[in-house]
C-alpha positions in Angstrom: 31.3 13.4 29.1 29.7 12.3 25.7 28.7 16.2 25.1 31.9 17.6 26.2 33.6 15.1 23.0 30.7 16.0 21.0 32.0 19.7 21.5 35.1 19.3 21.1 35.1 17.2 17.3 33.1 20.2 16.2 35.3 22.2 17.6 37.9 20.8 15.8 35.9 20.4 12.6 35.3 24.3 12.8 38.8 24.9 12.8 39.7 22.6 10.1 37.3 23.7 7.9 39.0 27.6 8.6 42.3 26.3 8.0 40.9 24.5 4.6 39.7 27.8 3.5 42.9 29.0 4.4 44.5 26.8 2.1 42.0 27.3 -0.1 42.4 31.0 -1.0 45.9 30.5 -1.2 45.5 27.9 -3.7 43.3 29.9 -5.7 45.7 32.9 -5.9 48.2 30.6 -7.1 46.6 29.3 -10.2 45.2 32.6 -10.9 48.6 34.2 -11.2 51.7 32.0 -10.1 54.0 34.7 -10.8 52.8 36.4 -7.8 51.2 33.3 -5.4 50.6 34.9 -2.6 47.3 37.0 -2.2 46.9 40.5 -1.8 45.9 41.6 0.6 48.3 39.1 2.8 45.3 39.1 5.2 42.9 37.5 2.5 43.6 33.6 3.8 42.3 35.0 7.3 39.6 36.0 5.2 38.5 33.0 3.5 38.7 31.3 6.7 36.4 33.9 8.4 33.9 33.6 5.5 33.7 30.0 5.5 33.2 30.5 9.3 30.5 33.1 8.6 28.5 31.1 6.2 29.4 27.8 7.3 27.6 28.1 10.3 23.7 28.6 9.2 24.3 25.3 6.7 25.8 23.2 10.2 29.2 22.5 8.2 31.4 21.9 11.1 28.6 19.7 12.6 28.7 17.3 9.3 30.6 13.9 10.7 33.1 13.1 8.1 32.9 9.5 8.2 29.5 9.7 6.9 29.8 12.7 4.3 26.7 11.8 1.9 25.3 14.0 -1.1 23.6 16.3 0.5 26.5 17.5 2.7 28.4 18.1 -0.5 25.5 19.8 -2.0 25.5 21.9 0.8 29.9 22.6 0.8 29.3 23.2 -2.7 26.5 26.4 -2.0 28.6 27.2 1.1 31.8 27.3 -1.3 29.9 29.5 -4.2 28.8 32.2 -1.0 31.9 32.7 0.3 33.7 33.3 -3.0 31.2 36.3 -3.5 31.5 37.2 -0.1 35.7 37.5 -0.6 35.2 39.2 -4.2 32.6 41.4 -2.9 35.3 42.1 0.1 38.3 42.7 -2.8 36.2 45.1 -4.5 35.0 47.1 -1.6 38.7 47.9 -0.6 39.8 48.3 -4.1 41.7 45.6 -4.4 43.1 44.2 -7.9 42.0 40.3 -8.5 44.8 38.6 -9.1 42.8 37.4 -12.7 39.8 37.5 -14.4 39.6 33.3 -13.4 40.2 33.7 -10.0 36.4 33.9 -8.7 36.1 30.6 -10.5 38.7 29.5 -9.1 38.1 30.3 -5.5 35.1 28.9 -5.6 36.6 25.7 -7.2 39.1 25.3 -4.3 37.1 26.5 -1.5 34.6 22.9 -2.7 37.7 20.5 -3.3 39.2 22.2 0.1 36.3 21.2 2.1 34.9 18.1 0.0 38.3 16.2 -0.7 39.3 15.3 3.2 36.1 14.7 4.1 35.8 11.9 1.1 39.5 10.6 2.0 38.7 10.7 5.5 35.3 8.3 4.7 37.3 6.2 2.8 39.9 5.3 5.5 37.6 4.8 7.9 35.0 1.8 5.7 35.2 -1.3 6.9 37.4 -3.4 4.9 36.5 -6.9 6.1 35.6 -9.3 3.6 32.6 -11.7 3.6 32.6 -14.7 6.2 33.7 -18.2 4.7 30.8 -19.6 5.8 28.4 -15.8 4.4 25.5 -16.8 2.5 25.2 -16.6 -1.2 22.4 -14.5 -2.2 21.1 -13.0 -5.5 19.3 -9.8 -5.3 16.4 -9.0 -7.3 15.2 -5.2 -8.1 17.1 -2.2 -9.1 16.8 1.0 -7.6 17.4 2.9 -4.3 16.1 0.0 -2.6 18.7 -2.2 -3.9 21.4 0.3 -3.8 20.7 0.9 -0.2 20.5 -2.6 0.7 24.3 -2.7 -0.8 25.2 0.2 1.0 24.0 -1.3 4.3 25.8 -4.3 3.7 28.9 -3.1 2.7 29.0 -1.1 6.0 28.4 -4.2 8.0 31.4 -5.3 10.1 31.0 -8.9 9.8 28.8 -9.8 6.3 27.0 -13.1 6.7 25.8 -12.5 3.2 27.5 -12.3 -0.2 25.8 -10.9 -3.0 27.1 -12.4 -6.1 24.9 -10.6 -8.8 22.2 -8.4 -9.2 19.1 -8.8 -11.5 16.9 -5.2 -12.7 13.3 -5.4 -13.9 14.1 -3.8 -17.0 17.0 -4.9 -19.3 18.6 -1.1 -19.7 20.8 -2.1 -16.5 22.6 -5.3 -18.0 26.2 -5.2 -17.7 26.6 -2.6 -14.7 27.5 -2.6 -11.4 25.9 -1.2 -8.5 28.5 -0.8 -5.4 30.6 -3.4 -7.4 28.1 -6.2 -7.6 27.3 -6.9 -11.4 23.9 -6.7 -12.9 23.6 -10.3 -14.6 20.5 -9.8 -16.5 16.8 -9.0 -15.8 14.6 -10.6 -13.2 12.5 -12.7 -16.1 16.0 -14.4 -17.1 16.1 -16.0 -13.5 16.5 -19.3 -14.4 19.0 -18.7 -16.9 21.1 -16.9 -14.4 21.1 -19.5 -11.7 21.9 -21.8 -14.3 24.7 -19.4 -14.9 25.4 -19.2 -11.8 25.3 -22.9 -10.5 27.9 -23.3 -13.4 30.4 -21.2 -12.3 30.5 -22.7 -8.4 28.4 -19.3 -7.5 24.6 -20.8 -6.8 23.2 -18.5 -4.3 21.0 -20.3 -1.5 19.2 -17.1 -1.2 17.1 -14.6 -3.5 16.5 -11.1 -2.2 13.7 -8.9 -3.6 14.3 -6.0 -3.2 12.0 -3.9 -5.4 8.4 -2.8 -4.4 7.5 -3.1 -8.0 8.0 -7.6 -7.8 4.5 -8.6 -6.6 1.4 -11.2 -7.9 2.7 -13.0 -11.2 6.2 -11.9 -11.0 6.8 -12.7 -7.5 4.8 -15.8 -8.2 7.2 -17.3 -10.5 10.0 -16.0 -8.9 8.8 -18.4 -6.2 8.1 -21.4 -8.7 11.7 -20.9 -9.7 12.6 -20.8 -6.0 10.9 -23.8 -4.9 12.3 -26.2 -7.6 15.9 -25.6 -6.9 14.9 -25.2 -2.8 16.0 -22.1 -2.4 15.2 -19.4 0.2 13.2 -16.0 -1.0 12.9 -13.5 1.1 12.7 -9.1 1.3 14.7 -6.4 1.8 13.5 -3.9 4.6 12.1 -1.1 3.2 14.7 1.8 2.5 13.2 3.6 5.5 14.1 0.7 8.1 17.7 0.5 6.7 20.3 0.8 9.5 24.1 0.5 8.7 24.1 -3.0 11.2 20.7 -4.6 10.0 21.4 -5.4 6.5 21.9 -8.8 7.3 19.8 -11.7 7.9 18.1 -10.9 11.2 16.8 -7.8 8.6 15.4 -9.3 6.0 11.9 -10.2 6.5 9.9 -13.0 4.7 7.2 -12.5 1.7 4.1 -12.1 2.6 1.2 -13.5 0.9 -0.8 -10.4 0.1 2.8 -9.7 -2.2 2.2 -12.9 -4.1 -1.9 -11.9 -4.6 -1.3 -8.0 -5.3 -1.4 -6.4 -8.9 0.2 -3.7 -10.0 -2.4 -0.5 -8.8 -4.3 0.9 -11.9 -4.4 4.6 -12.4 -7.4 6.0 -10.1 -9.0 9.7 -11.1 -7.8 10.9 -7.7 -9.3 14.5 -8.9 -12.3 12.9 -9.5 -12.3 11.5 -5.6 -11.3 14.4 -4.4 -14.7 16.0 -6.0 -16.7 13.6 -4.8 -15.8 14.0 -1.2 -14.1 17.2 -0.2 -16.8 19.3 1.8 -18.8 17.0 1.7 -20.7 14.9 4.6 -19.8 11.2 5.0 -21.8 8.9 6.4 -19.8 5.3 6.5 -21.7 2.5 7.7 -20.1 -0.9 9.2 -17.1 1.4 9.8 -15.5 -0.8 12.3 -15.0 -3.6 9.6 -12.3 -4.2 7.1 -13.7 -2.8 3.7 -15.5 0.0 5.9 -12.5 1.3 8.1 -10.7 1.1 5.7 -13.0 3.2 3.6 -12.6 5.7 6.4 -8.9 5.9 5.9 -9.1 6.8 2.7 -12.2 9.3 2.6 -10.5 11.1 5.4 -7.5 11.8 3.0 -10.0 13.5 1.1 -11.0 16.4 3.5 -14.9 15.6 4.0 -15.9 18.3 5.7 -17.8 15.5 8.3 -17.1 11.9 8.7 -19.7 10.2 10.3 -18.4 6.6 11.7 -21.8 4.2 12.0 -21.4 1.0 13.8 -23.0 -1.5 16.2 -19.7 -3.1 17.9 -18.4 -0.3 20.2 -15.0 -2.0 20.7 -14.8 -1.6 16.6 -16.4 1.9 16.5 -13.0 3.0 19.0 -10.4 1.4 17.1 -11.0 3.2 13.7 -11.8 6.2 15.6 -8.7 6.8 17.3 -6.9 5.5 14.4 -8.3 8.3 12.8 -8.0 11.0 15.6 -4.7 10.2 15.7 -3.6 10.3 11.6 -5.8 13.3 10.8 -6.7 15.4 14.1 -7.6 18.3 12.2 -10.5 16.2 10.9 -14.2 16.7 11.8 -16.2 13.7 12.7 -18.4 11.8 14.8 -18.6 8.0 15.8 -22.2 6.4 16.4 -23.2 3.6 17.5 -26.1 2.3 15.6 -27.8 -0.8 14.1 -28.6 -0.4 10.5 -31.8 -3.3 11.2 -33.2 -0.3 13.7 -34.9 1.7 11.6 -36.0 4.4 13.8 -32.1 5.0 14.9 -31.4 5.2 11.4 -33.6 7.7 10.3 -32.7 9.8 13.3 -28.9 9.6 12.3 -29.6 10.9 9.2 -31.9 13.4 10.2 -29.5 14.8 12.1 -26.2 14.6 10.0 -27.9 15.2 6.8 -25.3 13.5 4.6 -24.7 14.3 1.3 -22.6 10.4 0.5 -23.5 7.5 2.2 -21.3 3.9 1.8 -23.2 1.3 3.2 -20.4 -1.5 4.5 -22.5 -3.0 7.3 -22.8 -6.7 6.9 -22.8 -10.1 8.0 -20.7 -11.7 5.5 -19.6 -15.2 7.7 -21.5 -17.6 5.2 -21.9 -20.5 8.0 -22.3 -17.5 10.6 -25.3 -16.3 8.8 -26.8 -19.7 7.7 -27.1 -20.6 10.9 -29.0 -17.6 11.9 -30.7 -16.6 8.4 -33.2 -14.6 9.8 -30.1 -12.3 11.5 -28.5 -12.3 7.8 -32.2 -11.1 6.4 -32.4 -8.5 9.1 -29.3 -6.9 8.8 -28.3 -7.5 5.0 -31.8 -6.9 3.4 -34.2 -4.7 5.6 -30.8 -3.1 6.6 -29.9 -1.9 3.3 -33.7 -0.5 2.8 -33.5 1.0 6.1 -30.2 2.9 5.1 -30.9 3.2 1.6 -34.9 5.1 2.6 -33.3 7.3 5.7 -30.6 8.4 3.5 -32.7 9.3 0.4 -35.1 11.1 2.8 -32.1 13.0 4.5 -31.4 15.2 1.0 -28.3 12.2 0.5 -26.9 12.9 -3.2 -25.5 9.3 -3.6 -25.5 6.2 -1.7 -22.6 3.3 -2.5 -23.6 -0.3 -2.1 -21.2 -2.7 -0.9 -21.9 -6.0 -2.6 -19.9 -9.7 -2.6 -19.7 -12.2 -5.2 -21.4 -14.6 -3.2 -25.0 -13.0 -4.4 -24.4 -14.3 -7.8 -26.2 -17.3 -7.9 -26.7 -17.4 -4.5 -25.9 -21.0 -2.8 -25.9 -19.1 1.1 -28.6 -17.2 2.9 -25.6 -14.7 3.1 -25.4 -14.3 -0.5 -28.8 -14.4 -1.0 -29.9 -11.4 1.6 -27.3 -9.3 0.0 -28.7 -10.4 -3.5 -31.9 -8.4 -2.4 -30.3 -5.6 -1.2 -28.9 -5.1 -4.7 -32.3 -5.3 -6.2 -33.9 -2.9 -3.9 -31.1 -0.9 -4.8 -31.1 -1.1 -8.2 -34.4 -0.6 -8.7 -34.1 2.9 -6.4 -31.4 3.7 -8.8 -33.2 3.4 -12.0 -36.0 5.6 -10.6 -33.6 8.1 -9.0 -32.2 8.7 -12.6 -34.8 9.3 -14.1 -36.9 11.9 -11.0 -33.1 12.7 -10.3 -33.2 11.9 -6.6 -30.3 10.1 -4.4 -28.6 7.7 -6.7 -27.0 4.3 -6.1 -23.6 2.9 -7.0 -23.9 -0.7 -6.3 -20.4 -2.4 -6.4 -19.8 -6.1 -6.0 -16.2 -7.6 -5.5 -14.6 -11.3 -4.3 -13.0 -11.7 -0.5 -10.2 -9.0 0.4 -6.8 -10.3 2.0 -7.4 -9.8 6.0 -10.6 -9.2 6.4 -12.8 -10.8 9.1 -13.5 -14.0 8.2 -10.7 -14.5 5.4 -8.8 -17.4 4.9 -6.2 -16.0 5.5 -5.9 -14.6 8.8 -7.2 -18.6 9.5 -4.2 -19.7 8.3 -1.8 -17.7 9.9 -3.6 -18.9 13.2 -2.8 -22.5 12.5 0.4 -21.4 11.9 1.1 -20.4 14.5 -0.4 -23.2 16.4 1.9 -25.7 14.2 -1.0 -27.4 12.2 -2.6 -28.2 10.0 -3.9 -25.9 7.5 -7.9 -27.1 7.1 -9.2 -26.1 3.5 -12.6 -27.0 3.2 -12.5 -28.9 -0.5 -9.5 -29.6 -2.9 -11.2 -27.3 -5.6 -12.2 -24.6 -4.0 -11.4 -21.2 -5.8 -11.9 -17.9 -4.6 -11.4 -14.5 -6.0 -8.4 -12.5 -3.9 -8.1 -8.5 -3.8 -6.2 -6.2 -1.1 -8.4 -4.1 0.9 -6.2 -1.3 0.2 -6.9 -1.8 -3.5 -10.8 -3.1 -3.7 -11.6 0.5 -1.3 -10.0 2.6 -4.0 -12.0 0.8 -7.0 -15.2 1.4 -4.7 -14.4 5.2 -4.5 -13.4 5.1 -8.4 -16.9 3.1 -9.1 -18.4 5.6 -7.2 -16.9 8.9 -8.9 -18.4 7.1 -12.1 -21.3 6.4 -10.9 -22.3 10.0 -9.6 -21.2 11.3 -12.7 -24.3 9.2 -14.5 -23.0 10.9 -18.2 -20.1 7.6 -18.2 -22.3 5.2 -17.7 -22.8 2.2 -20.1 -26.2 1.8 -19.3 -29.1 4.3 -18.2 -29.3 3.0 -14.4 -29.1 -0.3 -12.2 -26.1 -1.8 -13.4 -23.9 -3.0 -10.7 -20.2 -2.1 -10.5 -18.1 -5.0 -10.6 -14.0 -4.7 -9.4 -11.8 -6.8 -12.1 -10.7 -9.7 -9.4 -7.9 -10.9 -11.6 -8.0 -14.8 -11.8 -9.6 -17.2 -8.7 -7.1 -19.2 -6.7 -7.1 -22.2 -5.3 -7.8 -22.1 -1.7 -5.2 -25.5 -0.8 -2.3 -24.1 -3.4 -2.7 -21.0 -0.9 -2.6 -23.1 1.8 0.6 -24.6 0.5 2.1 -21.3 -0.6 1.6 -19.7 3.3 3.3 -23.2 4.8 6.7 -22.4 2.3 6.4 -18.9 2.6 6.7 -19.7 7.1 10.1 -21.6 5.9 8.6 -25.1 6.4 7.7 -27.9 4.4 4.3 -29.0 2.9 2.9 -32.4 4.8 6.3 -32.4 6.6 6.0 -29.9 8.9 2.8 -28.9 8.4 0.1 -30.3 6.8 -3.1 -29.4 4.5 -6.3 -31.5 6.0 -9.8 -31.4 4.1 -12.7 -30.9 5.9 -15.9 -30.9 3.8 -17.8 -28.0 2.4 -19.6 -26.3 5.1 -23.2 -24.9 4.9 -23.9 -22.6 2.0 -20.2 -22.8 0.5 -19.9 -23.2 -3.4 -16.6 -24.5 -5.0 -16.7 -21.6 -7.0 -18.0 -18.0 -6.7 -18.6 -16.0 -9.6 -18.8 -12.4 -10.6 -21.6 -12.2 -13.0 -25.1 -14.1 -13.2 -25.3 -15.3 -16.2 -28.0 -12.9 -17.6 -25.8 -9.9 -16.4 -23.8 -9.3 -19.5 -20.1 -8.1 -18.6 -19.9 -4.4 -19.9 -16.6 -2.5 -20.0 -16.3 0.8 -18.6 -13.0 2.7 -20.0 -12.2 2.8 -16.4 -9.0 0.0 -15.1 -10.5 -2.5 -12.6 -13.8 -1.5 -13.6 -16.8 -3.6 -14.6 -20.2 -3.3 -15.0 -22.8 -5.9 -14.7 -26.1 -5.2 -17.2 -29.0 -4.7 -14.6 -31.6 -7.3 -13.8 -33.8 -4.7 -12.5 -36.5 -5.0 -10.7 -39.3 -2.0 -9.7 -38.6 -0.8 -6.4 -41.9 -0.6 -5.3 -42.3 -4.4 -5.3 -39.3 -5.1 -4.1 -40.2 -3.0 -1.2 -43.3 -4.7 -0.4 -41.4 -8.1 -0.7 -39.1 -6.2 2.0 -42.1 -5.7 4.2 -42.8 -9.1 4.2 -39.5 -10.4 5.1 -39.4 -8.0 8.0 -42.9 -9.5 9.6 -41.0 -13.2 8.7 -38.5 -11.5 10.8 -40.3 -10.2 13.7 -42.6 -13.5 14.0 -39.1 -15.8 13.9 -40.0 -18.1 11.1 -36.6 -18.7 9.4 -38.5 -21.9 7.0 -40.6 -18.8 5.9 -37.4 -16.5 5.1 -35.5 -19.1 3.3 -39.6 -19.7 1.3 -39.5 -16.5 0.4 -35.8 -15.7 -1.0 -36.5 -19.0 -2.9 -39.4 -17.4 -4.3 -38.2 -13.6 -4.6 -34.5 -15.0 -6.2 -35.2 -18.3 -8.6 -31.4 -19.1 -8.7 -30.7 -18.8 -5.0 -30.7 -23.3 -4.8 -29.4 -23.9 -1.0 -28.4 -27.0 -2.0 -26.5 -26.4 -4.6 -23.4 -25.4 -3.3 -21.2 -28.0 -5.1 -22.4 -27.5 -8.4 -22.3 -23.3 -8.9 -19.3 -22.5 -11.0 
């Protein structure tokens, strides 16, 4: 039944569009000579109609549905239009036939396109909605230019019954001011907010709602646009991406609520994707911890760089599958291999890379859970230290060309045996480093960076939980600041550190300084708290509250980036920083390694914690409170 209608409208469409053409001809011939209107041949109507027919059909014209005639169908009439005027001169000429004047190409073509375009336009028009705006729609403001707020307007204006009325519209540039997009007027940029609503509240118009609807509003913008928000209690939420628009969900079941990684993003600096693509393409990548956040999601984006191998190394199986068959399915054509291994086994380890023979290693495999690890230091030694040597020596022994150190902020001045054990894997690294530059052996990109939104262990994840649960948000202390990047961004500063770091010649210094990713500023931990509980729609300490629950084992109020003998050095590279290198020789770092791994074997954690005391001076366990 539905494909016998379906049929027929086409059918009907077909012979419209034959009879337009008709029409069309006709037309044509009479502006061209009106002393003589009618064409000759007689038969050339029939023509027209036949040609549209002809090339109508490879460009789907009489399957276009009127009622939804968009720019590219009218693209399309208008090449369809310019075809079949050559295809009726070309038919004049053949038969000898006079044109009726010199215009009248031109002006076939120019009536075949208004023949065709002009009913379908009318025939849109009649059939829009014409309802107006509930009495009881919403007031919203929208914020963004752009498709995405044009198609947001368009969606709405289709909607049968609008729960939501746009008064005004505000860019993020000023060019715009004064304009109307789909008849909603552009009242001023997106930094004038508050003079707007003020505007606005004047006139009887205050909106209840603010819409972003630009990808562009994110961290400090979106911030304030939030502060602005929350002191005159209004709603903020986003419009669905221009991809999930839909002619009925333009309303309010559609538009979906700011997420917190939006108020905590920066605009993305500009990454030497050449320089990436260099690095990895034909290459064989080795990707350690690849089941975690920083390392899957350094899979994702090495495999958009054709390696031609991508080793996945982890110890948790039920990890190891997930990225793998993320990746089998988003880039099947891909060659690579998942292992299960533990970087602390040393023998596995060197058989690994025996066998693969990597030329790029990144070494993501960690224990980063601070209380997790100071629990069970001697784990955190095992892993974090002896497994960066063991990665590090198999690696270099392999033929590797460069290894990439994943680092943390917590092994500047190291309050946790977390921070501290990765505080030693960076020296053994940089001291490899240093002498790899100078026998030109495997080098060493070291690259240390704050928490990233989503990853195990994050706050944030924590704080959706409780949530979800109703209650309450526990922030460990008041003051607590930590530095926030996406994963998505603090993985491509990692392969940009890297690019720079194989290169050697752009280096600041000669060899064991550690990359360090420009964090932006620290937040606090409880305003985060408090922005998740308004972001959910609910009220602070009415609906949900924020408890304090004491520092836990190891935690400092602040973290920091840089010890404070490790001189900041700039780059030339966006996001990029470079720490000057505290270097010590490898050799004895390596025998300080051998001792921790007997520590290790004979289970004497006092003897551990002895020795990082003695091996890193600043590492003060119980100092946590006073770092910063």
């Amino acid at each position: 039944m539905i494909f016998g209608r379906s049929q027929f409208r086409i059918a009907v469409n077909f012979a419209l569009d034959g009879l337009l053409a008709a029409l069309a001809v006709i037309a044509a011939g009479w502006l061209a000579n009106p002393a003589h209107p009618m064409p000759n041949p007689a038969a050339l109507p029939l023509a027209g109609a036949a040609a549209i027919w002809l090339i109508g059909v490879p460009f789907g014209l009489a399957r276009q549905h009127w009622r939804f005639t968009s720019l590219p169908d009218l693209t399309a009439i208008g090449a369809i239009a310019a075809l079949a005027a050559i295809l009726i001169i070309l038919l004049l000429v053949g038969v000898g036939a006079p044109l009726p004047s010199a215009s009248f190409p031109v002006l076939l073509v120019l009536t075949f396109a208004l023949g065709l375009t002009a009913p379908r336009l009318l025939y849109r028009i009649a059939r829009a909605p014409r309802e107006l705006p509930d009495d009881d729609a919403e007031r919203a403001l929208l914020l963004g230019d752009g498709e995405g707020a044009e198609l947001f307007l368009a969606a709405l204006a289709r909607e049968a019954k609008r729960r939501l009325l746009v008064v005004g519209l505000l860019s993020v540039s000023g060019r715009e001011t004064g304009r109307r997009i789909h008849n909603v007027p552009i009242l001023g940029t997106v930094a004038a907010l508050d003079g707007v609503l003020d505007r606005l509240t004047t006139a009887d118009q205050a909106p209840s709602l603010l819409i972003v609807a630009s990808s562009e509003i994110i961290g400090a913008d979106l911030r304030a646009i939030m502060a602005a928000a929350e002191a005159r209690g209004l709603r903020v939420a986003r419009a669905p991406s221009p991809t999930a628009l839909a002619p009925t969900l333009a309303g309010e079941a559609s538009l979906r609520p700011i997420a917190i990684e939006d108020l905590l993003n920066r605009p993305q600096v500009a990454l030497d994707r050449e320089g990436m693509a260099r690095l990895i393409q034909g290459q064989r990548v080795l990707i350690t911890g690849a089941g975690g956040s920083i390392g899957a999601e350094l899979v994702r984006q090495v495999a958009g760089f054709g390696p031609a191998l991508l080793v996945l190394l982890d110890s948790s199986e039920f990890a190891l599958w997930q990225i793998d068959l993320e990746i089998s399915e988003s880039v099947p054509a891909l060659a690579r291999e998942a292992i299960i291994a533990d970087v602390r086994d040393r023998p596995r380890i060197e058989q690994v890379c025996t066998r693969v023979r990597p030329d790029l290693v990144f070494h993501a495999a960690a224990l980063k859970h601070v209380p997790i690890v100071e629990a069970n230091p001697l784990e955190g030694l095992a892993t974090n230290a002896l497994g960066t040597r063991n990665v590090a020596d198999a690696a270099r022994t392999a033929g590797a060309a460069l290894m990439v150190l994943i680092s943390t902020d917590k092994a500047v001045n190291p309050s946790s045996v977390m921070g501290a054990s990765k505080r030693l894997a960076e020296m053994y690294a940089q001291g490899l480093d240093v002498a790899a530059r100078q026998r030109k052996s495997m080098k060493i990109v070291t690259v240390r960076f704050g928490n990233v939104l989503g990853s195990t262990g994050s706050v944030v994840p924590l704080f959706r939980r409780q949530l979800a649960r109703g209650g309450p948000l526990t922030v460990t202390h008041p003051d607590m600041r930590r530095y926030f990047m996406t994963v998505r961004e603090a993985v491509a500063l990692v392969l940009q550190a890297s690019v720079v770091g194989a290169s050697g010649a752009a280096l600041p210094v000669d060899g064991g300084g550690i990359f360090v990713l420009d964090m932006g500023e620290p937040v606090k931990i409880v305003d985060l708290a408090r922005q998740m509980i308004r972001l959910a729609g609910l009220r602070v300490d009415l609906d949900v509250a924020v408890q304090f629950t004491g520092l836990r084992p190891g935690e400092k109020l602040f973290e920091e980036l840089f010890h404070g003998a490790e001189k900041p050095i700039e780059t030339g590279f966006p996001g990029l920083l470079m720490a000057a290198p505290r270097v010590a020789d490898a050799a004895i770092i390596g025998r300080a390694l051998d001792e921790v791994g007997a520590i290790v074997d004979r289970g004497d954690a006092a003897a551990g914690i002895a020795l990082l005391r003695r091996l890193i001076p600043e590492f003060s366990p119980d100092a946590a409170q006073a770092h910063g």
